[in-house]
PDB file of N, CA, C and O in Angstrom:
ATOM      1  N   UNK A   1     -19.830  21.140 -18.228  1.00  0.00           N
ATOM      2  CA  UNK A   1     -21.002  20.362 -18.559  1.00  0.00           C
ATOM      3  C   UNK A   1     -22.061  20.539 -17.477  1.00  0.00           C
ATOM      4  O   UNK A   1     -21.798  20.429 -16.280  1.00  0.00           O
ATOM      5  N   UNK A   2     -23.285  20.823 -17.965  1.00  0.00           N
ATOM      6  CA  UNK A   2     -24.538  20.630 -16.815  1.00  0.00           C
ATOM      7  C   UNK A   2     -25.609  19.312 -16.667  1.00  0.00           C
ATOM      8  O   UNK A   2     -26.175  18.677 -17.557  1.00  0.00           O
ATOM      9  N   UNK A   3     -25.636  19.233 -15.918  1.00  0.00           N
ATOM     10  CA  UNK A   3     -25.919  17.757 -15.689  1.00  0.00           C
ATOM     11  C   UNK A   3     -27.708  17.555 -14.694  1.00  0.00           C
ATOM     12  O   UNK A   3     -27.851  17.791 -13.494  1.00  0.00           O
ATOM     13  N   UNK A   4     -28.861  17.053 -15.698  1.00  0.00           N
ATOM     14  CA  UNK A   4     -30.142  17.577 -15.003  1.00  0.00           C
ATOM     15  C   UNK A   4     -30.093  16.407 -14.150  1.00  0.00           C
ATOM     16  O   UNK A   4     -30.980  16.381 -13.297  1.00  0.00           O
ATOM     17  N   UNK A   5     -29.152  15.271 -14.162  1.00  0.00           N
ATOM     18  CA  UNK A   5     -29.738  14.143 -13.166  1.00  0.00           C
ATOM     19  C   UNK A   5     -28.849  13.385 -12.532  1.00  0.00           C
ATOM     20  O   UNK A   5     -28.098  13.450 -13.505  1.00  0.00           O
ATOM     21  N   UNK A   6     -28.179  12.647 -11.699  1.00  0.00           N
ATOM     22  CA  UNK A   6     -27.026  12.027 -11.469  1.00  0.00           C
ATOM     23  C   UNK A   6     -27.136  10.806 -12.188  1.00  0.00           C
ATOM     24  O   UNK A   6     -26.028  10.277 -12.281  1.00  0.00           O
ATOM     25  N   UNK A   7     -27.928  10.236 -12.663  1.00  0.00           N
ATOM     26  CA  UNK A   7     -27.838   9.082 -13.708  1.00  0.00           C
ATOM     27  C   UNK A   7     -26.557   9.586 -15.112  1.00  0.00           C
ATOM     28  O   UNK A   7     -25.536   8.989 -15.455  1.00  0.00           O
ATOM     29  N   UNK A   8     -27.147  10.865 -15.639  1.00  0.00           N
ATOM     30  CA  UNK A   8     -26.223  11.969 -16.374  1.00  0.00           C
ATOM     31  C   UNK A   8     -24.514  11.937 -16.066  1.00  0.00           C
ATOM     32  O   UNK A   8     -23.487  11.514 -16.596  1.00  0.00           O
ATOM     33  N   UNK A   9     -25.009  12.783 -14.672  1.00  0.00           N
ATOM     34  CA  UNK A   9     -23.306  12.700 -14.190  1.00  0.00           C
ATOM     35  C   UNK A   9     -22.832  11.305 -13.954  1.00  0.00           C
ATOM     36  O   UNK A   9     -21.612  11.365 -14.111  1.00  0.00           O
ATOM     37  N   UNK A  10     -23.090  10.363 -13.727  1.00  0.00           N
ATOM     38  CA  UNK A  10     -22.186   8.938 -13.616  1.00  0.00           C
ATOM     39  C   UNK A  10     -22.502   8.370 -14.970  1.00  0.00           C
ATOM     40  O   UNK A  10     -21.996   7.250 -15.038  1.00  0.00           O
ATOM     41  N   UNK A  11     -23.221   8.731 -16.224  1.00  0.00           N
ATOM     42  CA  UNK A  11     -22.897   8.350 -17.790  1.00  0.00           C
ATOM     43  C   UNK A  11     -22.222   9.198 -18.524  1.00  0.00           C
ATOM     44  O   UNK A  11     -22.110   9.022 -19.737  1.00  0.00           O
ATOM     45  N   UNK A  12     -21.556  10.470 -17.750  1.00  0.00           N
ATOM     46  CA  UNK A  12     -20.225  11.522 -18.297  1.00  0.00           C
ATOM     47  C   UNK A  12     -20.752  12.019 -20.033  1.00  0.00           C
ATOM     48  O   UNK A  12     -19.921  12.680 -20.656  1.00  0.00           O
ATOM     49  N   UNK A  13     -22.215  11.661 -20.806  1.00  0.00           N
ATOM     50  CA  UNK A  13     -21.958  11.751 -21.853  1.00  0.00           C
ATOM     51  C   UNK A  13     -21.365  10.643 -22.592  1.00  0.00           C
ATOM     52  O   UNK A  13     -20.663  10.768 -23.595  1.00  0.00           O
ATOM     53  N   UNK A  14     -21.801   9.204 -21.847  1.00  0.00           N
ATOM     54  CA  UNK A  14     -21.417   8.447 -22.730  1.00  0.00           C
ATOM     55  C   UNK A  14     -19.754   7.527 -22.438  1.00  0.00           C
ATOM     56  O   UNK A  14     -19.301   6.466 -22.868  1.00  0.00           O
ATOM     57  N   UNK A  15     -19.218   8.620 -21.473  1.00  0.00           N
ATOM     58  CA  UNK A  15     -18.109   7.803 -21.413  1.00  0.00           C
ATOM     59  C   UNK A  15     -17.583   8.066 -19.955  1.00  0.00           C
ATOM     60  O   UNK A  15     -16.591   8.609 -19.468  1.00  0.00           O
ATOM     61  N   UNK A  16     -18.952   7.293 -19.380  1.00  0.00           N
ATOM     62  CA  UNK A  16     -18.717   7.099 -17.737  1.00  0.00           C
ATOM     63  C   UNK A  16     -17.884   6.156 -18.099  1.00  0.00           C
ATOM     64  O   UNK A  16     -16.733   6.592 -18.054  1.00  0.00           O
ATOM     65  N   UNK A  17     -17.948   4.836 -18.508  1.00  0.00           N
ATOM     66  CA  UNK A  17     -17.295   3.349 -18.035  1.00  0.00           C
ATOM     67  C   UNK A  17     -15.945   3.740 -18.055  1.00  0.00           C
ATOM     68  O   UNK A  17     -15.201   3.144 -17.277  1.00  0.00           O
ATOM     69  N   UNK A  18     -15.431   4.681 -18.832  1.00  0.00           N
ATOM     70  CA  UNK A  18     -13.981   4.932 -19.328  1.00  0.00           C
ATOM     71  C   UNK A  18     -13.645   5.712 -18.103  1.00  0.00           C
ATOM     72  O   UNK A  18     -12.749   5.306 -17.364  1.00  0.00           O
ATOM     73  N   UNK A  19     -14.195   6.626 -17.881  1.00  0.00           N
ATOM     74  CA  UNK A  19     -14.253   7.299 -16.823  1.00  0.00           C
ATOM     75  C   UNK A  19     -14.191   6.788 -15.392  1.00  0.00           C
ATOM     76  O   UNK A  19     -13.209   7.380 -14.944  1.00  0.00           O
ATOM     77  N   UNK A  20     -14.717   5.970 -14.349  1.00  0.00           N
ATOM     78  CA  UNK A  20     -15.135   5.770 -14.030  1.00  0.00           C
ATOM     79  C   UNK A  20     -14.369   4.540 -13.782  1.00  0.00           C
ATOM     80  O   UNK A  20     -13.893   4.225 -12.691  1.00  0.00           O
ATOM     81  N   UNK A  21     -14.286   3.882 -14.851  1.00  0.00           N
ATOM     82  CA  UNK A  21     -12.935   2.581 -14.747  1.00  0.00           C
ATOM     83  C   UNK A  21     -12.057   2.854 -14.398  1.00  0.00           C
ATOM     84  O   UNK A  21     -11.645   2.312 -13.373  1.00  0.00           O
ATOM     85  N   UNK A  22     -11.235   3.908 -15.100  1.00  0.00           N
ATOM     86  CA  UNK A  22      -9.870   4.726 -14.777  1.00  0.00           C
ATOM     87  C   UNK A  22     -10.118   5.185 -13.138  1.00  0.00           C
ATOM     88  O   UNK A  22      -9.347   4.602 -12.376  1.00  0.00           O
ATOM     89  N   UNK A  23     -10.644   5.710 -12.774  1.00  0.00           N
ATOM     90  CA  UNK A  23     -11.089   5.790 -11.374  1.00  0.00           C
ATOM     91  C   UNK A  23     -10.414   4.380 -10.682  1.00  0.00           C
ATOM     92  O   UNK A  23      -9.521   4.031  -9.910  1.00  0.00           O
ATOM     93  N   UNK A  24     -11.411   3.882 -11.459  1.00  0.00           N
ATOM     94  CA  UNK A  24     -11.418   1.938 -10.360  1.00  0.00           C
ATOM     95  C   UNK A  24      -9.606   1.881 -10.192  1.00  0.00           C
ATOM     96  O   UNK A  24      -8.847   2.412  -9.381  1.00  0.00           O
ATOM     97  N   UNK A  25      -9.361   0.913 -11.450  1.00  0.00           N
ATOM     98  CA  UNK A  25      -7.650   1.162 -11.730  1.00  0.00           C
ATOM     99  C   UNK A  25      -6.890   1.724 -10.637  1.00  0.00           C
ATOM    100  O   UNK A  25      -6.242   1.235  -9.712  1.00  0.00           O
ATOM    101  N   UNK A  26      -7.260   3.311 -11.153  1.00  0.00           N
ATOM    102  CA  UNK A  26      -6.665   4.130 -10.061  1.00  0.00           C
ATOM    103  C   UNK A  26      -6.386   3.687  -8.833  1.00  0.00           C
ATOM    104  O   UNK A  26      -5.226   3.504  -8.464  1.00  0.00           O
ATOM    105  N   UNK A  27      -7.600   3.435  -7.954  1.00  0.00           N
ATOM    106  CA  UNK A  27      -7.713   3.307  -6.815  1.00  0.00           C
ATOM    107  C   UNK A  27      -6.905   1.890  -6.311  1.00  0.00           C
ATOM    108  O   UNK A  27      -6.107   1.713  -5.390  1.00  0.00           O
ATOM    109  N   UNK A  28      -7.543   0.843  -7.462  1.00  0.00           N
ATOM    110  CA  UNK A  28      -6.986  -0.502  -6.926  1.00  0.00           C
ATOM    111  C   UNK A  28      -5.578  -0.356  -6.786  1.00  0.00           C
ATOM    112  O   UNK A  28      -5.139  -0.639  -5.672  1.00  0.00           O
ATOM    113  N   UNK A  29      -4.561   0.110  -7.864  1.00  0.00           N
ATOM    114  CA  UNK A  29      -3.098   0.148  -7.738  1.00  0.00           C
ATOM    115  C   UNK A  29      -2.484   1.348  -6.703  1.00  0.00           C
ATOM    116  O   UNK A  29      -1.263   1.416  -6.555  1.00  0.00           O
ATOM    117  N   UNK A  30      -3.256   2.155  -6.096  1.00  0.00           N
ATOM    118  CA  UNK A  30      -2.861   2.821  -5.311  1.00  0.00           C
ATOM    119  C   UNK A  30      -3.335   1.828  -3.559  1.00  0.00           C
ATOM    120  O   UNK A  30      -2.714   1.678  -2.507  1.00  0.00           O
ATOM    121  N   UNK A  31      -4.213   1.531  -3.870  1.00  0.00           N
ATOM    122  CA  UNK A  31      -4.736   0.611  -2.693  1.00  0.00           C
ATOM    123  C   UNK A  31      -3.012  -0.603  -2.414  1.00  0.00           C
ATOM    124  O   UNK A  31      -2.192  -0.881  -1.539  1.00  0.00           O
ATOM    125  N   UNK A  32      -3.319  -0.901  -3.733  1.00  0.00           N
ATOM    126  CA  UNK A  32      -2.058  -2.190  -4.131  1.00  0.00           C
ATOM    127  C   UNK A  32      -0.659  -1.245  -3.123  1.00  0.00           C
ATOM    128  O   UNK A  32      -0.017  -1.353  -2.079  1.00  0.00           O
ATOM    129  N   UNK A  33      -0.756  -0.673  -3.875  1.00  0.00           N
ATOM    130  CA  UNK A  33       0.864  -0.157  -3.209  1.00  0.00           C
ATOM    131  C   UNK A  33       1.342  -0.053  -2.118  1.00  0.00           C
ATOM    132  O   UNK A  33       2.479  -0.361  -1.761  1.00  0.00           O
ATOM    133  N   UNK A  34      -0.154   0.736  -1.059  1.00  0.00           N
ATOM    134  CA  UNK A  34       0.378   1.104   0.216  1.00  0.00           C
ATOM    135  C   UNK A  34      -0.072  -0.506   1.219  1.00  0.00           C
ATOM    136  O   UNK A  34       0.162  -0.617   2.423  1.00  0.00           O
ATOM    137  N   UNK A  35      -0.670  -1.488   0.442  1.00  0.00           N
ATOM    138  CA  UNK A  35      -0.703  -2.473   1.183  1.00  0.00           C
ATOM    139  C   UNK A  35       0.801  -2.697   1.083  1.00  0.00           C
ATOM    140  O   UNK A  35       1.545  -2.470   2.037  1.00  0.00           O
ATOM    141  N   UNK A  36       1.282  -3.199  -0.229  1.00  0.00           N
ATOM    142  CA  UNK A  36       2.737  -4.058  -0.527  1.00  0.00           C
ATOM    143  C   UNK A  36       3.684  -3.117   0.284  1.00  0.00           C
ATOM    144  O   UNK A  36       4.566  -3.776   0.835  1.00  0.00           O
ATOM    145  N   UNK A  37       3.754  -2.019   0.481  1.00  0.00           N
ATOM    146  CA  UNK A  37       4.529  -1.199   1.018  1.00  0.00           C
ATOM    147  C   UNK A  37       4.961  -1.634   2.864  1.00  0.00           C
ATOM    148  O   UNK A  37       5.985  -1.807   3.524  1.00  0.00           O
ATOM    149  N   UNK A  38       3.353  -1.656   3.105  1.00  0.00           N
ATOM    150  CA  UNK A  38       3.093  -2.156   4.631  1.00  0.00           C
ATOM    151  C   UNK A  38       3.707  -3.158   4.581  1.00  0.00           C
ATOM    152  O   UNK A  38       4.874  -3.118   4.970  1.00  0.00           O
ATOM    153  N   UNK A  39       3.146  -4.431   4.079  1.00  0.00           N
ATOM    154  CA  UNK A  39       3.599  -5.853   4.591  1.00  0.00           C
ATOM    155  C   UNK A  39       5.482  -5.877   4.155  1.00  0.00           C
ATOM    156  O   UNK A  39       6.236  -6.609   4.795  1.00  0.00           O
ATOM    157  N   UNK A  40       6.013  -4.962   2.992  1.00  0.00           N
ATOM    158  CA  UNK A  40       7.633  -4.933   3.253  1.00  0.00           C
ATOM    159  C   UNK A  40       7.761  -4.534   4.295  1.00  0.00           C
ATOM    160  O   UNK A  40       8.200  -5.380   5.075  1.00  0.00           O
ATOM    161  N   UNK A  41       7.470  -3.061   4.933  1.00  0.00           N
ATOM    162  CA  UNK A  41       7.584  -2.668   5.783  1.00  0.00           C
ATOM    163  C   UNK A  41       7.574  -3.168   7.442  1.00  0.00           C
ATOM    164  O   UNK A  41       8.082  -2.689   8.456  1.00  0.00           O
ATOM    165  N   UNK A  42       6.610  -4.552   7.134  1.00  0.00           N
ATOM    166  CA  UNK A  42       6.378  -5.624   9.090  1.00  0.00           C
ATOM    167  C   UNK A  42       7.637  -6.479   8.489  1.00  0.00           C
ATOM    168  O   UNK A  42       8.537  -6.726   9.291  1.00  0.00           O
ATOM    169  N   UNK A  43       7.764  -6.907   7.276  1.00  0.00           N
ATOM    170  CA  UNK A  43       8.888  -7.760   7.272  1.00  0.00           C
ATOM    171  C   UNK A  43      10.350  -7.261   7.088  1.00  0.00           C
ATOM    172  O   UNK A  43      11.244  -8.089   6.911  1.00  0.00           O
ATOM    173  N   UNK A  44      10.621  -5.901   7.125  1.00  0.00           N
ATOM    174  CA  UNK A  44      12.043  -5.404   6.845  1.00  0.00           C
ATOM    175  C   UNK A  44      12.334  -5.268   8.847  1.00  0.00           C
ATOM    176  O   UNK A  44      13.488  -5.253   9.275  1.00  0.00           O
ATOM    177  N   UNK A  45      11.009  -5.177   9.900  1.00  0.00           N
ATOM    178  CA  UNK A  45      11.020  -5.153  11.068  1.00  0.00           C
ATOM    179  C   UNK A  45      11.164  -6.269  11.824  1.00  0.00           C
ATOM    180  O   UNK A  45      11.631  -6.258  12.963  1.00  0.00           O
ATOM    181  N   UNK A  46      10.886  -6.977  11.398  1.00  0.00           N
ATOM    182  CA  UNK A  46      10.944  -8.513  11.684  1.00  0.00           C
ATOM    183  C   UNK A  46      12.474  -9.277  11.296  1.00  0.00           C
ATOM    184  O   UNK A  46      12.942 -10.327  11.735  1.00  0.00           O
ATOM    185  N   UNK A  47      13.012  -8.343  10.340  1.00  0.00           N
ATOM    186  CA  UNK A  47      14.811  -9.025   9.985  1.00  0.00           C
ATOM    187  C   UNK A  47      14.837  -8.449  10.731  1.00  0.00           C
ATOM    188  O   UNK A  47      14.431  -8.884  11.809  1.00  0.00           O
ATOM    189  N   UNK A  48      15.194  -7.473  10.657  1.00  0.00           N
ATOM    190  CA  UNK A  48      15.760  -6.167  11.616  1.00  0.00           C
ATOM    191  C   UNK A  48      16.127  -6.672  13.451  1.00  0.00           C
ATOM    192  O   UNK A  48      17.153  -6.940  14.076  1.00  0.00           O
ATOM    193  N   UNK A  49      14.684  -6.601  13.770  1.00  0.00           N
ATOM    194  CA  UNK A  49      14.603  -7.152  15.186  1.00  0.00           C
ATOM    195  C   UNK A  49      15.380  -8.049  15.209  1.00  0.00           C
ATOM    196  O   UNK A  49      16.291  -7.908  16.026  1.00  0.00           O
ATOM    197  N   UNK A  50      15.387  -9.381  14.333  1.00  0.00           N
ATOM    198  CA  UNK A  50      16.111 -11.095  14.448  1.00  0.00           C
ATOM    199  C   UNK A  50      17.420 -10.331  14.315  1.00  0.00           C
ATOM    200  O   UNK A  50      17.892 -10.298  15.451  1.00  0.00           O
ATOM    201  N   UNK A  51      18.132  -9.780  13.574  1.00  0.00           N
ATOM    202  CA  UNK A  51      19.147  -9.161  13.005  1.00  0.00           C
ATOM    203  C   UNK A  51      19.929  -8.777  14.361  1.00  0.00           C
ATOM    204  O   UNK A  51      20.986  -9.201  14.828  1.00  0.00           O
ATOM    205  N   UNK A  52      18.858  -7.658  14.889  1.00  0.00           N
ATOM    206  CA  UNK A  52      19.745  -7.284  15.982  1.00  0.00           C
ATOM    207  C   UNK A  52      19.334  -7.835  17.269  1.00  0.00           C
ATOM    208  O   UNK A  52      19.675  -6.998  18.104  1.00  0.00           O
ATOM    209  N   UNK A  53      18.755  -8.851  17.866  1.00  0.00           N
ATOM    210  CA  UNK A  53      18.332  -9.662  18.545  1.00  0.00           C
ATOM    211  C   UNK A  53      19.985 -10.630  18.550  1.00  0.00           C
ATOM    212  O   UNK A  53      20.732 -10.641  19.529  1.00  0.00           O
ATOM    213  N   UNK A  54      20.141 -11.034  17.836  1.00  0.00           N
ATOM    214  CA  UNK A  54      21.028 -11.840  17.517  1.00  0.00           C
ATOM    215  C   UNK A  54      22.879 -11.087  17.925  1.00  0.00           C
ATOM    216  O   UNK A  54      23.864 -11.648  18.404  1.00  0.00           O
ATOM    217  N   UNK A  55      22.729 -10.074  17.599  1.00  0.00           N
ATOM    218  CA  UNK A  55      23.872  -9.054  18.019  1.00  0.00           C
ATOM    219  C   UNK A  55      24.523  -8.767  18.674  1.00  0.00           C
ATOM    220  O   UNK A  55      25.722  -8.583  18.885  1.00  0.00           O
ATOM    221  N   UNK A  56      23.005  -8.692  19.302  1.00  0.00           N
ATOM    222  CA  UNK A  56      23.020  -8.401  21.149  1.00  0.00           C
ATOM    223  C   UNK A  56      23.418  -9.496  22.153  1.00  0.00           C
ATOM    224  O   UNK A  56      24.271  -9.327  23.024  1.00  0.00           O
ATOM    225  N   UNK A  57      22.775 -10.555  21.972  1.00  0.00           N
ATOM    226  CA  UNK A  57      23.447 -11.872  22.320  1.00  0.00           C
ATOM    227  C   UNK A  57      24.906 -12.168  21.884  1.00  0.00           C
ATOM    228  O   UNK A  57      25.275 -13.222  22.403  1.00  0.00           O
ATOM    229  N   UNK A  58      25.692 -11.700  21.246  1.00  0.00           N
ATOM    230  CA  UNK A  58      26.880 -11.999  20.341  1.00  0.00           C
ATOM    231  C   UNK A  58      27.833 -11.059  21.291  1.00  0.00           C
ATOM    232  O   UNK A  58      28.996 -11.423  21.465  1.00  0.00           O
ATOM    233  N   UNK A  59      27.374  -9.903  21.882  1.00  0.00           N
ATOM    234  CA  UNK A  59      27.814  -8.919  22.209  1.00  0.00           C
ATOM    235  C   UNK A  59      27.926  -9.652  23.755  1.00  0.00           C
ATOM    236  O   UNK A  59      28.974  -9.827  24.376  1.00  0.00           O
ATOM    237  N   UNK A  60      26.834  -9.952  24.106  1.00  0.00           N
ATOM    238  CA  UNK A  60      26.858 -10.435  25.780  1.00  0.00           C
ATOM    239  C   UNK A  60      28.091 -11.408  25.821  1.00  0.00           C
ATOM    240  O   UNK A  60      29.037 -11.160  26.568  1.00  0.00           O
ATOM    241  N   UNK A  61      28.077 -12.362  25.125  1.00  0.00           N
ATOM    242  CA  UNK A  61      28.790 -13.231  25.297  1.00  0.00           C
ATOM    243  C   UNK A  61      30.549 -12.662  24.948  1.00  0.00           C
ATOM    244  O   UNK A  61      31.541 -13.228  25.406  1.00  0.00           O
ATOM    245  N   UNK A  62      30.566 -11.864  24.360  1.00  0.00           N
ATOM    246  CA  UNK A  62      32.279 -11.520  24.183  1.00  0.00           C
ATOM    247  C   UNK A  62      32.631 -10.502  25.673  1.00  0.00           C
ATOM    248  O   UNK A  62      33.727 -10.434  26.229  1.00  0.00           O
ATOM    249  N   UNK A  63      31.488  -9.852  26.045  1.00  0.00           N
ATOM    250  CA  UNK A  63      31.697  -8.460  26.967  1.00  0.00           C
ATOM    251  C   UNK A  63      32.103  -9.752  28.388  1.00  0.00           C
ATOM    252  O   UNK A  63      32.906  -9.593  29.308  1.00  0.00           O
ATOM    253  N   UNK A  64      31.178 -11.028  28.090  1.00  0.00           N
ATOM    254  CA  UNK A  64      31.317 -11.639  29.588  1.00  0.00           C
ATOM    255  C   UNK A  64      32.522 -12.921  29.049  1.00  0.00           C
ATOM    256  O   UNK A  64      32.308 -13.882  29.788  1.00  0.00           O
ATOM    257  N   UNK A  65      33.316 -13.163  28.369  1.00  0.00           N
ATOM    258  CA  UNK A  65      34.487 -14.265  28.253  1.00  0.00           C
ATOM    259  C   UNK A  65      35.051 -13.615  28.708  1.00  0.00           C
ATOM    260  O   UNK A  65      36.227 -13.884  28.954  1.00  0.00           O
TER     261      UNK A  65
END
């Protein structure tokens, strides 16, 4: 397609919004993901640490009875 104006290219022929939406979508659920991904990711670090925080103390105390 040739396109004399960018008003043109962002109305695709009529089916920018479709266009253009799908874009949006796109972006938001990919945005979505690598946030939800992150915040599992501080909180699988945060058991983790308590997890083995806790271990380690468990450990001191049998190595020194």
């Amino acid at each position: 397609m040739n396109w004399t104006s960018w008003s043109e290219f962002f109305a695709m022929g009529g089916y920018g919004l479709y266009v253009w939406g799908s874009y949006a979508v796109t972006f938001i659920c990919v945005a979505g993901e690598v946030f939800l991904i992150s915040k599992r990711h501080r909180t699988l670090e945060k058991q983790y640490s308590l997890i083995n925080g806790i271990h380690k103390e468990e450990i001191k105390n049998e190595t020194t009875s």
